[in-house]
C-alpha positions, 0 to 999 in steps of 0.5 A: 500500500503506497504511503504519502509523506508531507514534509513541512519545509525550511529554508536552511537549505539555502540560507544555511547551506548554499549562501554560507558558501563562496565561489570556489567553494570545493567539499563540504564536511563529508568530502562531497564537491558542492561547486556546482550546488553553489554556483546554481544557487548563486545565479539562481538557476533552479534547474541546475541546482536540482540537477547538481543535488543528484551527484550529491549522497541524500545523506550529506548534510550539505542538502538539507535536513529535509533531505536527509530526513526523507532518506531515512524515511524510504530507507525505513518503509522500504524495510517494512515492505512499503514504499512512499508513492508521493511527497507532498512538501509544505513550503512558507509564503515566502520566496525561498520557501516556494523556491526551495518547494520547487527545487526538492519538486524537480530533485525527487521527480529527477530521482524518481526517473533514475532510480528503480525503487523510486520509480512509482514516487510523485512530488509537489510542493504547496504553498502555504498562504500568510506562512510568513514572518513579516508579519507575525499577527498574519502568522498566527491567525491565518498562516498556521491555521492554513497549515492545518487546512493543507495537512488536512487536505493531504489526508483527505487525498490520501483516503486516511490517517493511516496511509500517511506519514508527517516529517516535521524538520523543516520550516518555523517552531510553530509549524513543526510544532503543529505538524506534531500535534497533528500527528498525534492527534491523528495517530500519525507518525511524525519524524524529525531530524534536526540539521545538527543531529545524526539521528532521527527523533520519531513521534510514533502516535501516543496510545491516548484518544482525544475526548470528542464529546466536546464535539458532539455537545457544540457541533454547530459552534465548531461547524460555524467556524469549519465551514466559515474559515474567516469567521469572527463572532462577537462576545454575545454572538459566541456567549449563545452557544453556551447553555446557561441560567442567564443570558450570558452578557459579560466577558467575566461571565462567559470564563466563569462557565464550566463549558466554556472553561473546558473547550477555551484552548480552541478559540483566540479571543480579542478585544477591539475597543470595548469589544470581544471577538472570538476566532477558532485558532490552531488548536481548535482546527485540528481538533476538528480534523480529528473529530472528522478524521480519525479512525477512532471517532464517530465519523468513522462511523456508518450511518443509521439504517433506513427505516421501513416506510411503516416506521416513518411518519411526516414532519410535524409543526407545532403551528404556522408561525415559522420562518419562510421556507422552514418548512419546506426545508425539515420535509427536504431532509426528511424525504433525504435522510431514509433512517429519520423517523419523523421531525418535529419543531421545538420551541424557542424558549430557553435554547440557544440563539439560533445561527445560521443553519446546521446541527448539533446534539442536545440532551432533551429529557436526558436522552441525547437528540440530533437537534436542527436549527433553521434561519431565513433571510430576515433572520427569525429563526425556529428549531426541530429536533430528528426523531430515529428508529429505537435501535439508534445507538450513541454512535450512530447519532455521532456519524449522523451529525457529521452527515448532516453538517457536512450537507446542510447546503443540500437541503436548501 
């Protein structure tokens, strides 16, 4: 089974390695010419300079970290009778970054022409957009978060957490630092190679789970921001997904929640003048990437069964005074989703304040229910709740959830 590797990528092959070098510059360390390597980078001829690593061992220390983390990563799946088909490097929003991205490209793309056991491989470099260190507040609030939505995507394409192997050495402290938390919150391994080191550091997956009922409880909050990236709510906004005796109006109130206090890592919070505005960080991202990912959590799950006509009955409103479309929009998912019994609408007292669309589960009754939430154009707002067969377990409810977000623009 053909393993993708992401590697996260530096620049201290060029500025480390290749810049520190003059003209005439002859063996490095390890008795290995470099004129060549230096002479391509000097003129800034890519090209040649991919062409130059090939008479270079991959072990030299001269190519890089990254280089000689991916040979101790081949040499090792090669061992265990595996290979790695593809290597997806993560370059930084910077000029080195995405020239660098683009000479590893032409150099394993090279190698994979000449050498037999490397035949099958295929490399691409991305670039990660606000990765950069002009500016640190970019940085921090969408640069490492689109590290994350990249590694993400990698996965996605690769079909599973499994299939996929992370190389942390290269690139910012904060992107290693991702890229490892990633790895164990996925179960992936993650390997790391510092330049001054000979030996490989492995992150094999810790036997620890994450706790995805956080996720269950505030799906629709999490799913606000998954599938809005840029999205800022105010202190009132964010204080309506935390249930509570009173309305939460102050910032102290809100850190005094037991709820809050329990998932705050995940979410950056601003003042703006006498305003809080609260963000979904890093933290938060991958969170979510597990929830969704991980073969150890419900979205592994299948979905429930379809239930016998005999079973089902059609949605039903308390009276007429709902939002337009409202109704038309639960018999859409009704007639859609086979295994939902029948839906009926809540009431709208004592709930949480209603945004946008989406699903989360609630405790009605002590019992856990797939609770749906419904805006129109004029902002008024209704809830139902999704009534299952009786055989519907926990689990089953969990894979549902994440169906449903991940379709809510289906229904209308």
């Amino acid at each position: 089974m053909p393993k993708t590797l992401i590697c996260t990528v530096g620049t201290s092959f060029f500025q480390g390695n290749l810049a520190r070098f003059g003209s005439g510059a002859g063996n490095d360390a390890n008795g290995e010419n470099v004129d060549k390597l230096v002479q391509a980078y000097n003129v800034k001829d890519w090209n040649a300079l991919a062409r130059a690593m090939l008479d270079i061992s991959p072990a030299s220390r001269m190519l890089g970290a990254e280089v000689n983390t991916i040979e101790f990563i081949l040499s090792r799946v090669r061992r265990e009778d595996e290979f790695i088909g593809r290597i997806v490097f993560l370059v930084s929003d910077t000029e080195d970054g995405i020239n660098t991205g683009g000479v590893l490209k032409a150099y394993y793309t090279e190698r994979a022409k000449r050498e037999k056991e490397l035949s099958s491989l295929q490399a691409d470099y991305r670039v990660i957009k606000d990765l950069q260190d002009a500016d640190p507040i970019l940085f921090k609030k969408s640069g490492l978060l689109n590290l994350v939505r990249a590694i993400s995507q990698v996965i996605r394409e690769a079909g599973e957490p499994g299939k996929v192997i992370i190389d942390a050495t290269g690139g910012y402290k904060a992107q290693i630092a991702i890229a490892v938390m990633f790895g164990q919150a996925l179960g992936i391994d993650v390997i790391y190679k510092h330049e001054r080191f000979s030996t490989i550091i492995d992150f094999p997956p810790m036997p620890v789970a994450l706790d995805f009922s956080y996720f269950d409880k505030f799906n629709d909050l999490f799913s606000a921001f998954y599938y809005e990236p840029a999205l800022t709510l105010t202190l009132p906004e964010f204080a309506s997904y935390f249930e509570s005796d009173r309305k939460i109006g102050t910032y102290s109130e809100l850190t005094a929640n037991r709820d809050f206090s329990r998932i705050r890592l995940f979410f950056e919070d601003e003042k703006t003048g006498s305003e809080h505005l609260f963000a979904l960080n890093h933290a938060g991202l991958i969170y979510i990437e597990a929830s969704l990912r991980s073969d150890k959590s419900f979205a592994a799950l299948p979905l429930p069964p379809p239930l016998p006509e005999s079973e089902r009955k059609e949605p039903r409103l308390r009276d007429d005074h709902y939002p337009k479309g409202f109704r038309e929009y639960i018999e859409r998912i009704w007639q859609k989703e086979q295994w939902i019994a029948t839906i009926v609408s809540l009431p709208y007292d004592k709930q949480r304040g209603i945004k946008r669309r989406g699903f989360f589960l609630g405790e009605i009754d002590g019992e856990k229910q797939l609770i749906g939430y419904f805006r129109d154009n004029d902002n008024f707002g209704a809830r139902f709740r999704m009534l299952t067969g009786s055989e519907i377990d926990s689990g089953y409810l969990r894979a549902a959830l994440v169906h449903l977000n991940r379709n809510v623009d289906a229904y209308g």
